[in-house]
Every structure is written in C-alpha cells, then in structure tokens.
N, CA, C and O atoms as a Tinker XYZ file with bonds, in Angstrom:
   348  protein
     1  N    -41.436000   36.202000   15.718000    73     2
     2  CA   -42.079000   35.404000   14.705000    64     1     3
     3  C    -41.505000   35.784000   13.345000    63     2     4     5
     4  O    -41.101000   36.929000   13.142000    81     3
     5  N    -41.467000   34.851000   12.427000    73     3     6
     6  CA   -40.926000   35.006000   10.770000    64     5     7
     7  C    -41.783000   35.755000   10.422000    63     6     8     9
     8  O    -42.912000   35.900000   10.891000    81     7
     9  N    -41.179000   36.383000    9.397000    73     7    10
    10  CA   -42.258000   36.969000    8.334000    64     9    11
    11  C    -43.136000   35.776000    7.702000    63    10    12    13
    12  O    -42.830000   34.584000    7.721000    81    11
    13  N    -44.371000   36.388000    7.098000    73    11    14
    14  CA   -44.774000   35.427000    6.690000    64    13    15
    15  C    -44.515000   35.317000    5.538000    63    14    16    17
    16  O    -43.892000   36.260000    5.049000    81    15
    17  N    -44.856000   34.200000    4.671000    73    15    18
    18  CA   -44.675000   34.131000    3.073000    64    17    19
    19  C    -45.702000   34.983000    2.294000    63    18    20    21
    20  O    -46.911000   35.011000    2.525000    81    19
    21  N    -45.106000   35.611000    1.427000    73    19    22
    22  CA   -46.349000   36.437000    0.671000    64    21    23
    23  C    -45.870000   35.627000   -1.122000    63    22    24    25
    24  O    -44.820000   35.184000   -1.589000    81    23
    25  N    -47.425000   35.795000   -1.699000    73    23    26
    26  CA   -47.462000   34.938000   -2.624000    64    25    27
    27  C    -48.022000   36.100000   -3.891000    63    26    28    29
    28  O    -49.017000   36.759000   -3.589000    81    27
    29  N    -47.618000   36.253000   -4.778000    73    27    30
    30  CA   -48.029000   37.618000   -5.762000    64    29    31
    31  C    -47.990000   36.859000   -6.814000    63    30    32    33
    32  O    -46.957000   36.226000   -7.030000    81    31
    33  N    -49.022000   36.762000   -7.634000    73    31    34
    34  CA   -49.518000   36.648000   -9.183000    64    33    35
    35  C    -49.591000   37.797000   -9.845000    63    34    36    37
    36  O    -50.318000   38.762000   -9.612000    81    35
    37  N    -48.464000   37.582000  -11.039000    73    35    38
    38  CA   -48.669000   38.866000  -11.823000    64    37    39
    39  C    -46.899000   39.563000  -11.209000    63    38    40    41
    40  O    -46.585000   40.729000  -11.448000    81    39
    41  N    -46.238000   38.879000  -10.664000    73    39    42
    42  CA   -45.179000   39.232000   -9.680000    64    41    43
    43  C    -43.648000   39.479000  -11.290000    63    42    44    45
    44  O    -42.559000   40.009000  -11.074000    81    43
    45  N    -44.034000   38.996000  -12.499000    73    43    46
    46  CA   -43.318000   39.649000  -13.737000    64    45    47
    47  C    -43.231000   41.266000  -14.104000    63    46    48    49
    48  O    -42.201000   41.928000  -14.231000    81    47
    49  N    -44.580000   41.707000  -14.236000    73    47    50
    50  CA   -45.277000   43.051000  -14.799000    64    49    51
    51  C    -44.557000   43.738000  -13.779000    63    50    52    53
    52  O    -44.080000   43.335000  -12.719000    81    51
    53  N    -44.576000   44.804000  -14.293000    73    51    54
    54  CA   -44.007000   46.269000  -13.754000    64    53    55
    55  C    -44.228000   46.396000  -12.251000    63    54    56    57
    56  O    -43.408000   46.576000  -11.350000    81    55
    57  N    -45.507000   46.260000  -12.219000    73    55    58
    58  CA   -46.090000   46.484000  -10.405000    64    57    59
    59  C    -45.831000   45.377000   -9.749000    63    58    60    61
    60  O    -45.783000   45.471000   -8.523000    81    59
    61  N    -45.596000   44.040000  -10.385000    73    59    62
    62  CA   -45.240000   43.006000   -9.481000    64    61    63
    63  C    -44.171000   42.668000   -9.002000    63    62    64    65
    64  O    -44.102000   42.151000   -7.887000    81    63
    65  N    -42.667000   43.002000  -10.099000    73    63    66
    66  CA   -41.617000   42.981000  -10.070000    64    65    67
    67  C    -41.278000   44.071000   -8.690000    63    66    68    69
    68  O    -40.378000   43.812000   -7.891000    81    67
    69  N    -41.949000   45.017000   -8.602000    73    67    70
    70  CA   -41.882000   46.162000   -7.814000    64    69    71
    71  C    -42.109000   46.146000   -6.714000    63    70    72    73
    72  O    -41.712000   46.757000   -5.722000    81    71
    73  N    -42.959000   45.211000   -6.974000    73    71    74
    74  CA   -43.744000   44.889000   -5.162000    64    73    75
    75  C    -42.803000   43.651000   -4.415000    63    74    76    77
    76  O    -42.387000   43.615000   -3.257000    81    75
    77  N    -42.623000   42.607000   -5.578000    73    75    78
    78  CA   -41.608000   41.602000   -5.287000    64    77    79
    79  C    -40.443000   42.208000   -4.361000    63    78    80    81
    80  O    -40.298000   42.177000   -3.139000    81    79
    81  N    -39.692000   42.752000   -5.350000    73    79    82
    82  CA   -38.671000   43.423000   -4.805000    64    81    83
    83  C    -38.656000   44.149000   -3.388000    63    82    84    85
    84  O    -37.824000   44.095000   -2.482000    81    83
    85  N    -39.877000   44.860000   -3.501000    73    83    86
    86  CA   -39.643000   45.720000   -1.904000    64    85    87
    87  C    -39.851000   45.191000   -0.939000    63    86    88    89
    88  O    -39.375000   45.579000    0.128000    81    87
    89  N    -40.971000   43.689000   -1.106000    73    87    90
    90  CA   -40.871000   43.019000    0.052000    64    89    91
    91  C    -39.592000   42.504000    0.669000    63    90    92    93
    92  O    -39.152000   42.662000    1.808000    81    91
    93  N    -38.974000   41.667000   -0.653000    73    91    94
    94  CA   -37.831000   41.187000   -0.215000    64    93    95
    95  C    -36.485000   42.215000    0.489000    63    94    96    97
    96  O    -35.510000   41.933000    1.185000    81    95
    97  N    -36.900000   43.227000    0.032000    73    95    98
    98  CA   -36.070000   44.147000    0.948000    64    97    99
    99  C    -36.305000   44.461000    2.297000    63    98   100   101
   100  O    -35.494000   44.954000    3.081000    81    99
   101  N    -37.443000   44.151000    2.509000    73    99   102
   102  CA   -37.973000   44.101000    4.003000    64   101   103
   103  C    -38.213000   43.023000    4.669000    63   102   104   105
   104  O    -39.069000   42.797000    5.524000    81   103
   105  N    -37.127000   42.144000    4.072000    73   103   106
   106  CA   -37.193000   41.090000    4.636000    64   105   107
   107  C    -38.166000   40.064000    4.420000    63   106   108   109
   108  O    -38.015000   38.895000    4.776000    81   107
   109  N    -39.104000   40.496000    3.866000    73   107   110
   110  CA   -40.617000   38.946000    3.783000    64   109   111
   111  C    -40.012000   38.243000    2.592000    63   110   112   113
   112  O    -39.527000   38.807000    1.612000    81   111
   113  N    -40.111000   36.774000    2.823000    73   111   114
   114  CA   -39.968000   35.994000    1.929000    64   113   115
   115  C    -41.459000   35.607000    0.593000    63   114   116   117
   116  O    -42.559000   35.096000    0.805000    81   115
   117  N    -40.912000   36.060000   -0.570000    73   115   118
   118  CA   -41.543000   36.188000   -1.592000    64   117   119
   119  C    -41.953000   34.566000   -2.300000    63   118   120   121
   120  O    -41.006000   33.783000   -2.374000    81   119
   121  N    -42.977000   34.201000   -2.676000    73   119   122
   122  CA   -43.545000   33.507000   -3.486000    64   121   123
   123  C    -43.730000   33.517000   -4.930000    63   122   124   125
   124  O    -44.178000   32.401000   -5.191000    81   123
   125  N    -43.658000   33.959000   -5.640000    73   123   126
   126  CA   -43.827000   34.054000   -6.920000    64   125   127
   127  C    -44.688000   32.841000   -8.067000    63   126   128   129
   128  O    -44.033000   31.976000   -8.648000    81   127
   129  N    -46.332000   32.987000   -8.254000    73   127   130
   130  CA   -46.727000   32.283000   -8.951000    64   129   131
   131  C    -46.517000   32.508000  -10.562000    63   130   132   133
   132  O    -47.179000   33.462000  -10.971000    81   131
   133  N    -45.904000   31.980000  -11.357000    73   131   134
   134  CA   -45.953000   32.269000  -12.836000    64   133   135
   135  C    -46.781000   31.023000  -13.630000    63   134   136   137
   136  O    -47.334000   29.994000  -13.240000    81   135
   137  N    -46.570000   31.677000  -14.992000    73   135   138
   138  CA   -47.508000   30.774000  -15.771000    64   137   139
   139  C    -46.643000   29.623000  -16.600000    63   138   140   141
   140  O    -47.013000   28.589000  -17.155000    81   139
   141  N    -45.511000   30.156000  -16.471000    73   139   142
   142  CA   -44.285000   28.896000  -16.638000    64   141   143
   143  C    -43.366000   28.180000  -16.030000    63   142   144   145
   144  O    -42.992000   28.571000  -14.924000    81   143
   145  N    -42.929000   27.266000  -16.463000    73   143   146
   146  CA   -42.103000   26.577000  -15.875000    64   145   147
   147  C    -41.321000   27.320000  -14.701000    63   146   148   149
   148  O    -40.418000   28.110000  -14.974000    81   147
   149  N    -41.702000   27.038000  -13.359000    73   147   150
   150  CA   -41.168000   27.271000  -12.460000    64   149   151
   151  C    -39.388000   26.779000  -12.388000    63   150   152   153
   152  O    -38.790000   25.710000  -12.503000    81   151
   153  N    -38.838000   28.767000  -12.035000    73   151   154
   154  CA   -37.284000   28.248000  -12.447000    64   153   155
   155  C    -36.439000   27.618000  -10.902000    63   154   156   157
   156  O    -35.428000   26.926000  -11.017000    81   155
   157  N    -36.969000   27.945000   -9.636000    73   155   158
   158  CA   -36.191000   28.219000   -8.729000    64   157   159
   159  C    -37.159000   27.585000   -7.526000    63   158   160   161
   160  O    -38.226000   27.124000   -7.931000    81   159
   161  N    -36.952000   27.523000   -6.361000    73   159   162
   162  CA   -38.094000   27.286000   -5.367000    64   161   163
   163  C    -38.634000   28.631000   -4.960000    63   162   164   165
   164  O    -39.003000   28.897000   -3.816000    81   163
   165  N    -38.641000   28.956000   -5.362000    73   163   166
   166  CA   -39.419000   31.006000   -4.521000    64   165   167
   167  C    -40.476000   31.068000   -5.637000    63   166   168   169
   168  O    -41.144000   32.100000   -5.583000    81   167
   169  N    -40.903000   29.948000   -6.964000    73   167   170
   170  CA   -41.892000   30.240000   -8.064000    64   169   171
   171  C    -42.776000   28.762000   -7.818000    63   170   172   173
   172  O    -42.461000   27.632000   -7.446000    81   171
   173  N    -43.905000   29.351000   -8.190000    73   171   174
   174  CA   -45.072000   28.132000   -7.665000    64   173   175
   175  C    -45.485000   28.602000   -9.669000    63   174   176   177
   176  O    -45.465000   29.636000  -10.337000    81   175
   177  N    -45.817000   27.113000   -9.928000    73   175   178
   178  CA   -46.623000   27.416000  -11.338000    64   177   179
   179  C    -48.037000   26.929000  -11.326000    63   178   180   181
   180  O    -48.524000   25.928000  -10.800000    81   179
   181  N    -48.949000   28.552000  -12.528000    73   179   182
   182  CA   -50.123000   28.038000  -12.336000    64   181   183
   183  C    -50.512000   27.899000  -13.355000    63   182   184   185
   184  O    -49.959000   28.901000  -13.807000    81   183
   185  N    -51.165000   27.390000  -14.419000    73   183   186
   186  CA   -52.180000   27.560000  -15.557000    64   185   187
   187  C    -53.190000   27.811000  -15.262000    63   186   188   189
   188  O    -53.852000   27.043000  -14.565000    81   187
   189  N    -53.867000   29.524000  -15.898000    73   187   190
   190  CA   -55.080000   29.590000  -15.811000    64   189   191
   191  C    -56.093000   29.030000  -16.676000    63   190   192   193
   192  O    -57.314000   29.025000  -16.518000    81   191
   193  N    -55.355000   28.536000  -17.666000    73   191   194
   194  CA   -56.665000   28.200000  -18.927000    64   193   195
   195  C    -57.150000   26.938000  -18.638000    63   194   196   197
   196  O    -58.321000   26.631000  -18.861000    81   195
   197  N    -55.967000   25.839000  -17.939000    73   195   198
   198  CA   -56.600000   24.577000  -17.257000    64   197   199
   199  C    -56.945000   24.361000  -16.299000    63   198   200   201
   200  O    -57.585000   23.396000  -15.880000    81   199
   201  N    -56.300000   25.853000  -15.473000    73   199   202
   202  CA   -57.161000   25.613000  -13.700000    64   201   203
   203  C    -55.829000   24.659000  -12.993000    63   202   204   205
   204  O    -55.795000   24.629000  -11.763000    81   203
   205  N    -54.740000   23.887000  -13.778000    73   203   206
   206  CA   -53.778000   23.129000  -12.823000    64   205   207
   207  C    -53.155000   24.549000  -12.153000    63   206   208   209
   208  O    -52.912000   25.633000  -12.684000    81   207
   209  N    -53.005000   24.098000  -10.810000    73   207   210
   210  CA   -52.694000   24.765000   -9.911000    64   209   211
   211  C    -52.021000   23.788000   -8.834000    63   210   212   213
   212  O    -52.719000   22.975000   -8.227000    81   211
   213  N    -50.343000   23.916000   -8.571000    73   211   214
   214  CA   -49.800000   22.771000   -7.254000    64   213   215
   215  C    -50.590000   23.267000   -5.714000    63   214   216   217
   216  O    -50.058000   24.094000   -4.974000    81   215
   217  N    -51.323000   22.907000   -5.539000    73   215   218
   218  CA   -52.113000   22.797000   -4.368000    64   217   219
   219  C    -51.394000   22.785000   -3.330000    63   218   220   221
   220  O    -51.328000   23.685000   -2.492000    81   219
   221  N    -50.689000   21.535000   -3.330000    73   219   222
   222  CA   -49.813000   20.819000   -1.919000    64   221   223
   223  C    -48.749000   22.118000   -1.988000    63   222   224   225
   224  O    -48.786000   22.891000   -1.031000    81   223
   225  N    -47.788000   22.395000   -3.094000    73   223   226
   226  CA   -47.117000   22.741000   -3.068000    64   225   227
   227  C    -47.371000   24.341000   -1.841000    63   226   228   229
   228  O    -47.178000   24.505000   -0.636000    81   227
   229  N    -47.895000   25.261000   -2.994000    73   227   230
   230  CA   -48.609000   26.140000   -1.984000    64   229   231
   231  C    -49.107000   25.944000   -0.495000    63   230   232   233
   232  O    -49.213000   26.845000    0.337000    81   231
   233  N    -49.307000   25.010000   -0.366000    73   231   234
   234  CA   -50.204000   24.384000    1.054000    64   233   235
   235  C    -48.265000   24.539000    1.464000    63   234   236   237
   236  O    -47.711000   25.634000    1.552000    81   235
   237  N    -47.879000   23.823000    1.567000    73   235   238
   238  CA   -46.398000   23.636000    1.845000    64   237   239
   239  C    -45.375000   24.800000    2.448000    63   238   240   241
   240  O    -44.548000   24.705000    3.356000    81   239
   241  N    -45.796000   26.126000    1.466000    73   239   242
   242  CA   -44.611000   26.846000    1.253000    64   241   243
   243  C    -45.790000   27.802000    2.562000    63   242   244   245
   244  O    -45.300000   28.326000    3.562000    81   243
   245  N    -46.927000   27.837000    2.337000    73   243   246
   246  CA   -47.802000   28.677000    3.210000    64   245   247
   247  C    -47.984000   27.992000    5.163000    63   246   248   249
   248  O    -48.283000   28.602000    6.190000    81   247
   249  N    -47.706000   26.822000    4.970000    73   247   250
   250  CA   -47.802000   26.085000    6.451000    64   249   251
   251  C    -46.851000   27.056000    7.276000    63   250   252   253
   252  O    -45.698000   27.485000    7.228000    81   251
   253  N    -48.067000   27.161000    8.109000    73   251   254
   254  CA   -47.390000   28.332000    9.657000    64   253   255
   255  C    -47.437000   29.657000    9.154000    63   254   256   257
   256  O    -47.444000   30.554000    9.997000    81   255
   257  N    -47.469000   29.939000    8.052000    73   255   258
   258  CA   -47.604000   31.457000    7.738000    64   257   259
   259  C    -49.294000   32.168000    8.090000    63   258   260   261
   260  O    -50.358000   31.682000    7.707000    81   259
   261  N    -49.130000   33.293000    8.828000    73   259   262
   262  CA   -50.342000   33.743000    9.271000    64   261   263
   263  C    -51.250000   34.410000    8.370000    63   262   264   265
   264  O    -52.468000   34.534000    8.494000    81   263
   265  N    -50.065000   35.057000    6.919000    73   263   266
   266  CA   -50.955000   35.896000    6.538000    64   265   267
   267  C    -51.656000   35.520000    5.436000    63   266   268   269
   268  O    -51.165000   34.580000    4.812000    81   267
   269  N    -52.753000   36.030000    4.985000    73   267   270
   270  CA   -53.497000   35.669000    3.549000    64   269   271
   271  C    -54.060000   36.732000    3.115000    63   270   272   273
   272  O    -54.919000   37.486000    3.572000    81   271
   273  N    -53.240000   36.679000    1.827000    73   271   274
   274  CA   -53.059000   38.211000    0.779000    64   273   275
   275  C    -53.644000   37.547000   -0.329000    63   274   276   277
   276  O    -53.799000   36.365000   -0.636000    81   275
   277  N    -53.855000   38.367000   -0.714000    73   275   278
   278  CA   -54.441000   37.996000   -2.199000    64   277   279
   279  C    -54.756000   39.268000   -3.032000    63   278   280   281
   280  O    -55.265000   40.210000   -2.425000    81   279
   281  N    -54.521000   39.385000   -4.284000    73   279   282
   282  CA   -54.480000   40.176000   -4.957000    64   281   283
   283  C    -53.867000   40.026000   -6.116000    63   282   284   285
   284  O    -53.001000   39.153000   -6.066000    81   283
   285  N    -54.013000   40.665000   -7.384000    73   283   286
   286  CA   -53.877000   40.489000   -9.001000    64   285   287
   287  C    -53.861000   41.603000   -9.536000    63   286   288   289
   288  O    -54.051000   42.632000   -8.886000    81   287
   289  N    -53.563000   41.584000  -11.202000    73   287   290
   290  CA   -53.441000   42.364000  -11.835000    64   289   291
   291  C    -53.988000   42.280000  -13.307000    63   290   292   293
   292  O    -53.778000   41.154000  -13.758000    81   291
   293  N    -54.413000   42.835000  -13.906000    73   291   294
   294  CA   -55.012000   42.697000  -14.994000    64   293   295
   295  C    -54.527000   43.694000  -16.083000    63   294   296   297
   296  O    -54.305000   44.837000  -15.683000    81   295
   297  N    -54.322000   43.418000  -17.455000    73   295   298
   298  CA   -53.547000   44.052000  -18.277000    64   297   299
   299  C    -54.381000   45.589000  -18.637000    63   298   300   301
   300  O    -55.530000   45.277000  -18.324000    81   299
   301  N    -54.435000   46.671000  -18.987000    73   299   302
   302  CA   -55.215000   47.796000  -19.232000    64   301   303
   303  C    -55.167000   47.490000  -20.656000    63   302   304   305
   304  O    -54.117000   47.368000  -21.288000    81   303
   305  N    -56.919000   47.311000  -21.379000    73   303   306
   306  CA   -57.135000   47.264000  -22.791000    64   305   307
   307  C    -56.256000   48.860000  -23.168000    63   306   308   309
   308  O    -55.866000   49.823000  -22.507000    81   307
   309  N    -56.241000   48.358000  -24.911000    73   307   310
   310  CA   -55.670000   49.846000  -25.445000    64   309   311
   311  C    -57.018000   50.385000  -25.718000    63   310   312   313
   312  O    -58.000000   49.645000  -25.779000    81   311
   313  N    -57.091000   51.920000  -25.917000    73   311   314
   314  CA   -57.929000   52.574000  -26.146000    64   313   315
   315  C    -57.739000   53.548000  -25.632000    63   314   316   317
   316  O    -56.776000   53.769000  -24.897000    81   315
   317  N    -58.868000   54.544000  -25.994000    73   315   318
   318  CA   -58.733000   56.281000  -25.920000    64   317   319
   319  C    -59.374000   55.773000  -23.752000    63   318   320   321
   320  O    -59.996000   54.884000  -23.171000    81   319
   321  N    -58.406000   57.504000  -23.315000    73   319   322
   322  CA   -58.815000   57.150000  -21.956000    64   321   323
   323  C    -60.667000   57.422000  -21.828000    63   322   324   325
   324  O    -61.351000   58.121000  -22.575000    81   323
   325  N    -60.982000   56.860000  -21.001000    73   323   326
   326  CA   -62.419000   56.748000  -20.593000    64   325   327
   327  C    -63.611000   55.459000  -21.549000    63   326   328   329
   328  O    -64.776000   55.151000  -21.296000    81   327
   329  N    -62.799000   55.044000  -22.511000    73   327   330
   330  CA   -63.395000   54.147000  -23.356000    64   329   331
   331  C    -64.173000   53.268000  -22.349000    63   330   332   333
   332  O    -63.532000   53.017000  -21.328000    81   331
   333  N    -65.437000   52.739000  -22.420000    73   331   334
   334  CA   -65.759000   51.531000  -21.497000    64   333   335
   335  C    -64.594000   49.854000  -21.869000    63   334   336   337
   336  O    -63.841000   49.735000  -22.836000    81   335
   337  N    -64.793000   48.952000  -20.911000    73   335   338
   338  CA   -64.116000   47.933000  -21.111000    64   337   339
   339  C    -65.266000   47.531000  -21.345000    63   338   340   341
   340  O    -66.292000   47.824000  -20.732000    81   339
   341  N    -65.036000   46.258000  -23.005000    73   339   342
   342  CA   -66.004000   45.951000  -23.010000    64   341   343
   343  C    -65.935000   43.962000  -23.233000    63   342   344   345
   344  O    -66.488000   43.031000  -23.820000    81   343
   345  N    -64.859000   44.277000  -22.302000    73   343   346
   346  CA   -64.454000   42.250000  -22.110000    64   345   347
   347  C    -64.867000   41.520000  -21.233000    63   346   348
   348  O    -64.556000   40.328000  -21.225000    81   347
C-alpha cells in the first residue's frame, strides 16, 4: 500500500519545515496547507480569517489515503518565561 498523504498547517515555521522534510525523506507524500497563493500542487491554500478553505481540493488529494492527522502550531507570545497567556 502507498503511503498515505499527510497534510501539515504551519508546514513554513521551523517545526513544520522540519517535519515536512523528514516525511518526505521517508518517503510519505507531503501536503502543505499555506495562507498564500498556492505555488506548486503539494500546497493546498487556506484563509483563516474568511474560513475559505478548497474543500474538493483536499477531498481530492486525501481520496484513498487511510490516514487522518491533524495537528498545528501556534506562535509563542513574547514575554518573561512563565508569564500567563493572556489571548
């Protein structure tokens, strides 16, 4: 059986680029959602502030793939360590 497609938001930033990468070294074919103009077919684009999201597209690139990952990243506010977040 193929690998399946794995799909990473946040796949720019340090940990995503990272994670991107090692999959593709192991062979799984990478997805990449960004918040811009999608450059290549391996990038799905999303806007979070309007919620557009290609549906089909995703539906598309995910057909026959078994797995469903999900997971994100969120920027670390500045501040002294232990500060509460207060967003």
């Amino acid at each position: 059986m193929a690998n399946p497609v794995i799909a990473i938001a946040g796949s720019s930033g340090l940990i995503g680029s990272a994670l991107a990468a090692a999959l593709r070294a192991a062979d799984h074919p990478v997805l990449r959602i960004v918040r811009r103009t999608p450059s290549n077919s391996e990038e799905l684009h999303w806007n979070p502030e309007s919620g557009e999201f290609d549906v089909d597209a995703a539906d598309a690139v995910a057909r026959g793939s078994p797995a469903d990952c999900r997971g994100g990243a969120v920027g670390v506010p500045e501040g002294e360590p232990g500060d509460p977040v207060a967003r």
